[in-house]
C-alpha positions in Angstrom: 75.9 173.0 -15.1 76.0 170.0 -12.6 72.6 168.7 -12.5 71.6 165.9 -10.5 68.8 163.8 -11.7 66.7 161.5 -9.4 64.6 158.6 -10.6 62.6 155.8 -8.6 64.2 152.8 -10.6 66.1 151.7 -13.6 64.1 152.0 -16.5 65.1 151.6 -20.3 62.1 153.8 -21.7 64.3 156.5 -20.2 67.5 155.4 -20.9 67.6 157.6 -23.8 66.0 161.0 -22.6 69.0 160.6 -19.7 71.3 159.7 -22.8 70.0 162.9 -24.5 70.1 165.2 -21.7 73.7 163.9 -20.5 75.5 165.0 -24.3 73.5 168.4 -24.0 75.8 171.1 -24.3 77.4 172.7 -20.7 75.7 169.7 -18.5 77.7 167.7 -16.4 75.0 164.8 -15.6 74.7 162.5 -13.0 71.5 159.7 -12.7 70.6 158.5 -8.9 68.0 155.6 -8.6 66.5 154.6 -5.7 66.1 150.9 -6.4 66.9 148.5 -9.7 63.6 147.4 -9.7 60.4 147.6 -7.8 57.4 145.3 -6.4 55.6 145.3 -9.4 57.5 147.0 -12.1 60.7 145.5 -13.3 62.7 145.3 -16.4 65.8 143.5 -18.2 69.0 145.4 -18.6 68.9 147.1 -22.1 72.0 148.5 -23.9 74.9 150.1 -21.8 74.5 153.8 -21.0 76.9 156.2 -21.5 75.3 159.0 -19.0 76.8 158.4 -15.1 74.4 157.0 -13.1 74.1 155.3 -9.3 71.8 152.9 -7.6 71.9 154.4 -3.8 71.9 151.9 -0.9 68.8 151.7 1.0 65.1 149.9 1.4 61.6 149.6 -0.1 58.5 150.0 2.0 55.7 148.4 -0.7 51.7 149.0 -0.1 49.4 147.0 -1.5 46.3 149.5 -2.4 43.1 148.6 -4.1 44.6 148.5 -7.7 48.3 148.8 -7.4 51.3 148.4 -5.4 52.9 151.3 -3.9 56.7 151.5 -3.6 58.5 153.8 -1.3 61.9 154.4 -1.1 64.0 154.8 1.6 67.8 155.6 1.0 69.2 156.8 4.3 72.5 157.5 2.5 71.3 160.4 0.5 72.2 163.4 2.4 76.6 162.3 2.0 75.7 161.8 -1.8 74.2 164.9 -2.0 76.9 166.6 -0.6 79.6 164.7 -2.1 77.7 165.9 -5.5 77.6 168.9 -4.9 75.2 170.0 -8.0 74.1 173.2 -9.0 70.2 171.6 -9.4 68.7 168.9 -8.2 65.8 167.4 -10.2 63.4 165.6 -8.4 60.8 163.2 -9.8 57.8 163.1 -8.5 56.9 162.6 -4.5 56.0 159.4 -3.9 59.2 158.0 -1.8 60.9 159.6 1.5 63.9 160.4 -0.3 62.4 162.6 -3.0 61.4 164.4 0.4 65.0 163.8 2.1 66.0 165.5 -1.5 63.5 168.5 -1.6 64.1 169.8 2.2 68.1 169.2 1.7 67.9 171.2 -1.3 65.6 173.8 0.7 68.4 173.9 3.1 71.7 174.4 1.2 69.5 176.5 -1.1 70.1 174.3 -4.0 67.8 174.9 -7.3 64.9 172.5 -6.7 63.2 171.1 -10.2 60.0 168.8 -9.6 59.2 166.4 -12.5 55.7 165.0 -11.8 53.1 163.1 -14.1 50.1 162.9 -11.8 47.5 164.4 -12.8 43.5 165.6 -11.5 42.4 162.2 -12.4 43.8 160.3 -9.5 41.1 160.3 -6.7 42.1 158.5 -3.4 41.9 158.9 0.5 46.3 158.9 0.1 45.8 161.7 -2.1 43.7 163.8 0.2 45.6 163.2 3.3 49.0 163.5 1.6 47.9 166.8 -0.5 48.6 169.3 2.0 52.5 168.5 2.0 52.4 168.1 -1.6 51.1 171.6 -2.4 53.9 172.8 0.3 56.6 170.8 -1.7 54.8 172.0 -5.2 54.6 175.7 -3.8 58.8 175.9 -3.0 60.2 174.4 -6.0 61.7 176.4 -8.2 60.6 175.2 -11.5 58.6 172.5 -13.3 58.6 169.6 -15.8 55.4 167.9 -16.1 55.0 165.0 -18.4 52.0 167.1 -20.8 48.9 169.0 -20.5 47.4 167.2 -18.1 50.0 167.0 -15.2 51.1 170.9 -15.5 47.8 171.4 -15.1 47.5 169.8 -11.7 50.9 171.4 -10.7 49.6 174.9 -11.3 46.2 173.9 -9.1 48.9 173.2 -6.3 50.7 176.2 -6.9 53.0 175.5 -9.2 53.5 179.2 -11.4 52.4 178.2 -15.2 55.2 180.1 -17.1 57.6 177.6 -15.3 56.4 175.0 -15.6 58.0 173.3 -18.7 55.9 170.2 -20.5 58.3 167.4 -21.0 56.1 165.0 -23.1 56.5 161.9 -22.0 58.3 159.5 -24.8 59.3 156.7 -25.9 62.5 156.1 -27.9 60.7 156.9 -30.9 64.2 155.6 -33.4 64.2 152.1 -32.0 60.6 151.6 -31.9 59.8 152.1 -35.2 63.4 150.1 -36.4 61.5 147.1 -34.3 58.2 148.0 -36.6 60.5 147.8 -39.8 61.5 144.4 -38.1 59.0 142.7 -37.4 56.7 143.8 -40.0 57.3 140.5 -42.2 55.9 138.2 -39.3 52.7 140.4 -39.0 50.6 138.5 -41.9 51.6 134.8 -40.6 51.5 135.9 -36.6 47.8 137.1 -37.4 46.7 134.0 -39.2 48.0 132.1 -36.1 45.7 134.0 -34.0 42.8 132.8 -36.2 41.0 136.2 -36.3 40.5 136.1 -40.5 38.9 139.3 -41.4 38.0 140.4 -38.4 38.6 144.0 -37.5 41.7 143.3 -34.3 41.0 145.6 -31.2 44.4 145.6 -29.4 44.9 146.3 -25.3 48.8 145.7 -23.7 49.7 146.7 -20.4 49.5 145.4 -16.8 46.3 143.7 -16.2 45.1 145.3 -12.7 41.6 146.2 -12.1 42.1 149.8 -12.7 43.1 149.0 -16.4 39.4 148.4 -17.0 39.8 145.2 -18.9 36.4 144.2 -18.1 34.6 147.3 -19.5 36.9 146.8 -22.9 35.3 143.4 -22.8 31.8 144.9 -22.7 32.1 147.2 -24.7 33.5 144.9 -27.8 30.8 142.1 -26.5 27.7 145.4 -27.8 29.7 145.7 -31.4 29.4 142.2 -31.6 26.1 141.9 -30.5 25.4 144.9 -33.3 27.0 142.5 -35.9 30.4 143.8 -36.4 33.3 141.5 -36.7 35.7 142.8 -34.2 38.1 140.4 -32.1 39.8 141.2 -29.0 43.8 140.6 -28.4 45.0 141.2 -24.8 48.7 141.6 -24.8 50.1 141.9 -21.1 49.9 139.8 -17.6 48.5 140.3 -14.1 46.3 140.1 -11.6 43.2 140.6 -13.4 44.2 138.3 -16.0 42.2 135.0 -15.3 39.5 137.2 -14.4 39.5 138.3 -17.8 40.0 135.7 -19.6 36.9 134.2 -17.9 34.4 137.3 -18.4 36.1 137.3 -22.2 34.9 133.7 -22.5 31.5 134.0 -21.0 30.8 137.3 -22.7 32.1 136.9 -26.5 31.9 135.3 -29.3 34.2 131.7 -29.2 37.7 132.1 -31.0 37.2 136.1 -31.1 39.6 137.0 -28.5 43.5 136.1 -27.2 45.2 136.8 -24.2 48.9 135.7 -25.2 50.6 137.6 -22.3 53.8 138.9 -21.7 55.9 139.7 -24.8 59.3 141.2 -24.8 59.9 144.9 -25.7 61.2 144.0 -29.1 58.6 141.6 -29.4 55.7 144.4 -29.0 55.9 146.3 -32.7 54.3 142.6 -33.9 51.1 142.9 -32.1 50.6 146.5 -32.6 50.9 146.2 -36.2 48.7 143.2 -36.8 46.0 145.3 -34.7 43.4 147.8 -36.5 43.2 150.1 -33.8 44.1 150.5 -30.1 42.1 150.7 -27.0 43.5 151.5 -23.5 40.5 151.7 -21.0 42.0 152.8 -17.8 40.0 154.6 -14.9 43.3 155.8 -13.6 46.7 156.3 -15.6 48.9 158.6 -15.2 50.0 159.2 -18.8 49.9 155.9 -20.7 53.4 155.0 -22.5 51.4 152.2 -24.8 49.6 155.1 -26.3 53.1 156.2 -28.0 53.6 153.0 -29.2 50.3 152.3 -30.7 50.2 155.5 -32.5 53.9 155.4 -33.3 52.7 152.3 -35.3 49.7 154.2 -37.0 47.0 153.0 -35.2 44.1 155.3 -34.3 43.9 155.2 -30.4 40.5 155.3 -28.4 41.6 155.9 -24.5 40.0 157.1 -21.6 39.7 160.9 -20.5 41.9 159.5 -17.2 44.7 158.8 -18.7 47.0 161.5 -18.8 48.4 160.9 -22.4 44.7 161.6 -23.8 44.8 165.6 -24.1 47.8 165.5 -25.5 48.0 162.1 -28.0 44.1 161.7 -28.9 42.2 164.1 -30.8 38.9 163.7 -31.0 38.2 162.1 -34.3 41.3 162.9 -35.9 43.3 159.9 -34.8 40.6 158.3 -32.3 38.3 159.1 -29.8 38.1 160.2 -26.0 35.8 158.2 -23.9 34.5 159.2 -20.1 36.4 156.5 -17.6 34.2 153.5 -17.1 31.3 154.3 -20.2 31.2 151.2 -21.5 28.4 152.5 -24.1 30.5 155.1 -25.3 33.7 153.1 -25.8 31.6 150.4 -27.7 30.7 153.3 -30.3 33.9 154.6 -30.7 34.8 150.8 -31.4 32.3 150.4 -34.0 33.0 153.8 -35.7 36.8 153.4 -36.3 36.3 149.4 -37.0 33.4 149.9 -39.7 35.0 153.0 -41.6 38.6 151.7 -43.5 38.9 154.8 -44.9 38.8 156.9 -41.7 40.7 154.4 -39.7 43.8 155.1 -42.6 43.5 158.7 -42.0 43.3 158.3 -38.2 46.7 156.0 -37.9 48.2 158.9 -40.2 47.4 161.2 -37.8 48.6 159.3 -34.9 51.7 159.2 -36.3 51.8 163.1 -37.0 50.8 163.6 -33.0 53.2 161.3 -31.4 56.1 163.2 -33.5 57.0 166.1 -30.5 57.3 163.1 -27.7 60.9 162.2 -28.6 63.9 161.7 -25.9 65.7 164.8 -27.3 62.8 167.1 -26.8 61.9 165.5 -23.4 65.8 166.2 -22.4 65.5 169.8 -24.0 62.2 170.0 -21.8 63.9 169.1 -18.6 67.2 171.5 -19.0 65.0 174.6 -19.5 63.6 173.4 -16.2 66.9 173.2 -14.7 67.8 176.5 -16.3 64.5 178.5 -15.1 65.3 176.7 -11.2 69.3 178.1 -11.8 68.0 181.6 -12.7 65.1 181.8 -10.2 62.4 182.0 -13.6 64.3 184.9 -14.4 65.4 183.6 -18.3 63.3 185.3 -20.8 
């Protein structure tokens, strides 16, 4: 099966799903990207691929919004690679760029299996949204299957029309192998890297990703500000950069307690397995996300997770009170209890990183690449596989 693969940039928390699906047996693979890199999101080359991939001439359109930039792609190109491809399925990830449309109506034309792999989900309320969701649910509507990154985005493709019994969940990973071989690294720095931070016994709540507004950095800060207020010892360690950052750094100051919080910004990939481990458990506050990648890491190094219900990663990666807790976007009262639940209780917070660990086990490359053939498989036989 020739399957053609499109993907908005270069990214190596893929790398290995594409790896995976590429050495899967019958599948002749090839990888187009839009762009190397975009406006806000940008990585360094990791280790060479062995899958065949392309980055296609063209342009990038960015929109500055109200918490984010949006890229959109424009490759002009596509329609000769397309042709020149010649696959037997096309799949398509996500909407966002006018050549994920150029892709869809070409496929629509030459009556090419059309796949769409999507991770947005309910939780994503904006005026684009509205105006754009008409031509989404058309787009949705004519595909021919459906990978959705978990539970919450296959439910959103169904409410567009997507039909359920194709419409394959491809959990969206990490590579699990060389994540945890970075944990079994950097595990001997954890005691002395702690110790620098000067947080002595205090219980460490940890945040890393992009600081933008719709991270809700500033409700985390709150919310550890009550537990302290209560008389717990918790500290707060911001790993990450961005616009929100001096922001936060200020409100942190002006709200906790002196020498109980760090911002030490961007860290390297490899470098990341440090601060999770010298954590006690995890927070990631968004009021939008679509699913939430630092939840895989934090859980893959047995930390009990508390995240908000918007982030796509929660229905599938947070049980409630089993490895963490679910919080409503925005509550800072209810994230400061499940703070001061899982930081006064050792016992339970043990048990919880166990089971973080146990939950995080399905979202592997391999399954993600299994996930996204029977996609390709279902568009190829028009659903008709049993």
């Amino acid at each position: 099966m020739r399957i053609l693969l499109l993907h908005n940039i270069v990214n190596p928390h893929m790398t290995p799903v594409f790896e995976a699906l590429s050495k899967s047996a019958g599948v002749d693979l090839t990888i187009a990207f839009f762009a190397e890199r975009e406006a806000d999101r940008a990585w360094d080359a990791g280790a060479a691929s062995t899958f065949r991939s392309v980055v296609l001439p063209g342009r990038q359109l960015n929109l500055l919004l109200r918490w984010d930039t949006l890229s959109f792609h424009v490759n002009p190109g596509f329609g000769r690679f397309l042709r020149g491809c010649a696959p037997d399925v096309v799949i398509n990830s996500g909407w966002m760029s006018l050549t994920n449309w150029h892709a869809f109506l070409a496929c629509r034309r030459r009556r090419i299996p059309h796949v769409l792999w999507a991770g947005s989900t309910a939780n994503e309320p904006s005026l684009q949204r509205s105006a754009t969701r008409p031509a989404v649910r058309y787009l949705v509507r004519h595909s021919d299957a459906w990978a959705s990154y978990g539970s919450a985005s296959a439910d959103y493709l169904v409410s567009l029309g997507a039909v359920r019994e194709r419409v394959v969940p491809a959990y969206h990973c990490i590579d699990n192998a060389r994540f945890l071989e970075l944990v079994a690294r950097t595990q001997p720095r954890v005691a002395a890297e702690r110790a620098a931070l000067g947080f002595g016994e205090a219980r460490v709540v940890l945040f890393v990703g992009r600081m933008l507004e719709r991270k809700g950095g500033d409700h985390l800060i709150d919310a550890v500000a009550r537990v302290q207020h209560d008389g717990r010892d918790v500290a707060l360690l911001f790993v990450g950069d961005g616009a929100m950052r001096i922001t936060w750094e200020k409100h942190a100051a002006a709200t906790l307690r002196p020498g109980s919080f760090r911002f030490v910004g961007n860290r390297p990939l490899e470098e990341l397995p440090l601060y999770y481990q010298l954590a006690d458990l995890f927070v990631l506050p968004s009021l939008e996300e679509v699913w939430g990648l630092v939840v895989n890491e934090a859980e893959l190094a047995g930390l009990p997770v508390i995240a908000s219900a918007a982030c796509g990663a929660t229905i599938d990666l947070v049980e409630q009170g089993v490895n963490g807790h679910r919080f409503a976007p925005g509550d800072v009262a209810g994230l400061a209890r499940a703070i001061d639940t899982i930081a006064g209780d050792d016992h339970a917070r043990a048990a919880m990183g166990a089971a973080s660990r146990r939950l995080v086990e399905r979202c592997t490359p391999s399954n993600v690449a299994a996930s996204l053939l029977r996609a390709a498989e279902l568009a190829v036989a028009g659903g008709r596989i049993a």
